[in-house]
C-alpha positions as CSV (number, residue, x, y, z in Angstrom):
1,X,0.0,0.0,0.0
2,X,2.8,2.2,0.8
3,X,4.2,1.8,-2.6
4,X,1.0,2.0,-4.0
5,X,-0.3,5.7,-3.5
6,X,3.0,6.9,-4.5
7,X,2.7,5.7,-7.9
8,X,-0.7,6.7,-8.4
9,X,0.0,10.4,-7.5
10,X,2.9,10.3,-10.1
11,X,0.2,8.3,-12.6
12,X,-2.4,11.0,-12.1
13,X,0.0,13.8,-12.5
14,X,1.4,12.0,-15.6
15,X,-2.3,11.7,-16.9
16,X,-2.5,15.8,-16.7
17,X,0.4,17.0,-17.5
18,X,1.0,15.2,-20.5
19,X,-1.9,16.2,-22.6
20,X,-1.3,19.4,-21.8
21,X,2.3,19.4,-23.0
22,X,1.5,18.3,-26.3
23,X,-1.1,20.3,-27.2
24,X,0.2,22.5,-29.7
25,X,-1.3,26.4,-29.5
26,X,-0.8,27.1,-32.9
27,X,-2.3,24.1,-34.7
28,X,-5.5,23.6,-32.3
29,X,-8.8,25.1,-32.6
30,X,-9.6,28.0,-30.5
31,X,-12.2,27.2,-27.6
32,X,-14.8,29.4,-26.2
33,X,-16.5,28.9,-23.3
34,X,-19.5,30.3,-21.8
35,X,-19.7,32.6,-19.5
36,X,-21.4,30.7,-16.5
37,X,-21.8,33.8,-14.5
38,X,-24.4,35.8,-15.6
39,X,-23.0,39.1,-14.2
40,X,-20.5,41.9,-16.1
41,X,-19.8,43.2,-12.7
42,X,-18.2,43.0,-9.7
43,X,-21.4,44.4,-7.9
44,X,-23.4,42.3,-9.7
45,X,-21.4,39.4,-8.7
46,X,-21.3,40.3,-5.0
47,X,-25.1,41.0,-5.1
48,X,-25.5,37.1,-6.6
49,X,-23.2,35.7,-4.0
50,X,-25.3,37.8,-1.3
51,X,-28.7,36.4,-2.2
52,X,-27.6,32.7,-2.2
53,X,-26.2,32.8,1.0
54,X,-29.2,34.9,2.7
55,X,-31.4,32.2,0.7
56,X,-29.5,29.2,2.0
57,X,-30.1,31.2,5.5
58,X,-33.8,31.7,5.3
59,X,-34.6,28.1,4.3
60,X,-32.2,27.2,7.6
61,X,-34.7,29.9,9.3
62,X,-37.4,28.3,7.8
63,X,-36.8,25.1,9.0
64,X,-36.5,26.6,12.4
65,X,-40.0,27.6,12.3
66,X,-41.1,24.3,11.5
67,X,-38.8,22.4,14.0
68,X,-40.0,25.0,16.6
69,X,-43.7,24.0,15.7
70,X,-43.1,20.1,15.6
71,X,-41.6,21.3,19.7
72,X,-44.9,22.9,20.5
73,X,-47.4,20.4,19.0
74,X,-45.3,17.4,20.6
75,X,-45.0,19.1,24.1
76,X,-48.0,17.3,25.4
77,X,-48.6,20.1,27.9
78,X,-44.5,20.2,29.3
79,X,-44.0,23.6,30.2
80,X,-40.1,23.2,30.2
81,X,-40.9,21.8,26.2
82,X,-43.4,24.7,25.6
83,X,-40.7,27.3,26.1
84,X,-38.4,25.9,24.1
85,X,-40.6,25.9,21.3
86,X,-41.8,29.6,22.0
87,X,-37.7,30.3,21.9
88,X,-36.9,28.9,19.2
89,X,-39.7,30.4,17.2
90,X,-38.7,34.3,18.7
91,X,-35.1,33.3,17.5
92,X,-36.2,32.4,14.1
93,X,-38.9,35.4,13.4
94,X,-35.6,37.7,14.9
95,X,-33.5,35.6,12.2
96,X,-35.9,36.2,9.3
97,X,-36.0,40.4,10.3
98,X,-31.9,40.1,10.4
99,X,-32.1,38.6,6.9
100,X,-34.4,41.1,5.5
101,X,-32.6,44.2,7.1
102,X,-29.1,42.6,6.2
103,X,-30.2,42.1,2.2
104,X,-32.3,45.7,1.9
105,X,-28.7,47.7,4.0
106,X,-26.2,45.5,1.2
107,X,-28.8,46.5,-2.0
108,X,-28.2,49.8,-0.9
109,X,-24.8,50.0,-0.5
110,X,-23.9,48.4,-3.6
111,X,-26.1,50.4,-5.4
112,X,-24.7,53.4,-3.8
113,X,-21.4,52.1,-5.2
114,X,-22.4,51.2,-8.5
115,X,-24.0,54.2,-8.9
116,X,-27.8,52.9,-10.1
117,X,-29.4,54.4,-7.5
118,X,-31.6,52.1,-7.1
């Protein structure tokens, strides 16, 4: 085994490497690519990176809602178990408002610095 992983480290660098050696710039095709980033700017980009992280956020929220229901339905009357559920509801509806504020305060500072005014 020892000898093993050795050799397939040099193998897979020989299987990259290679290729790439011999291609030969002026005889191959030229190869465009799309553009999988549908943004021309760096606010633009920013702004995209933003919204998927504060969307990945509210669906965490989200599911903090419904975890804090399933706590309250399944309490049975357990006041220790009722509380729980009424904090982890507060916390969620408090992390929803954070998101909210958080997106409308970065829109307007990159708008600011873009200079949309939007």
């Amino acid at each position: 085994m020892k000898r093993l992983l050795p050799l397939l480290i040099v193998f897979g660098l020989l299987m990259v490497i290679v290729p790439a050696v011999a291609a030969d710039p002026a005889t191959s095709d030229t190869v465009t690519l799309p553009n999988p980033i549908y943004c021309n700017s760096a606010t633009c980009l920013i702004s995209q990176i933003v919204r998927y992280v504060l969307g990945t956020i509210a669906i965490i929220a989200t599911l903090m809602f419904v975890w804090g229901g399933y706590m309250m339905l399944t309490s049975g009357g357990n006041a220790d178990q009722v509380k729980k559920a009424k904090e982890t509801l507060a916390w969620a509806s408090i992390g929803i408002i954070v998101i909210l504020l958080s997106w409308t305060i970065i829109r307007f500072v990159l708008a600011g610095i873009a200079g949309t005014g939007q």
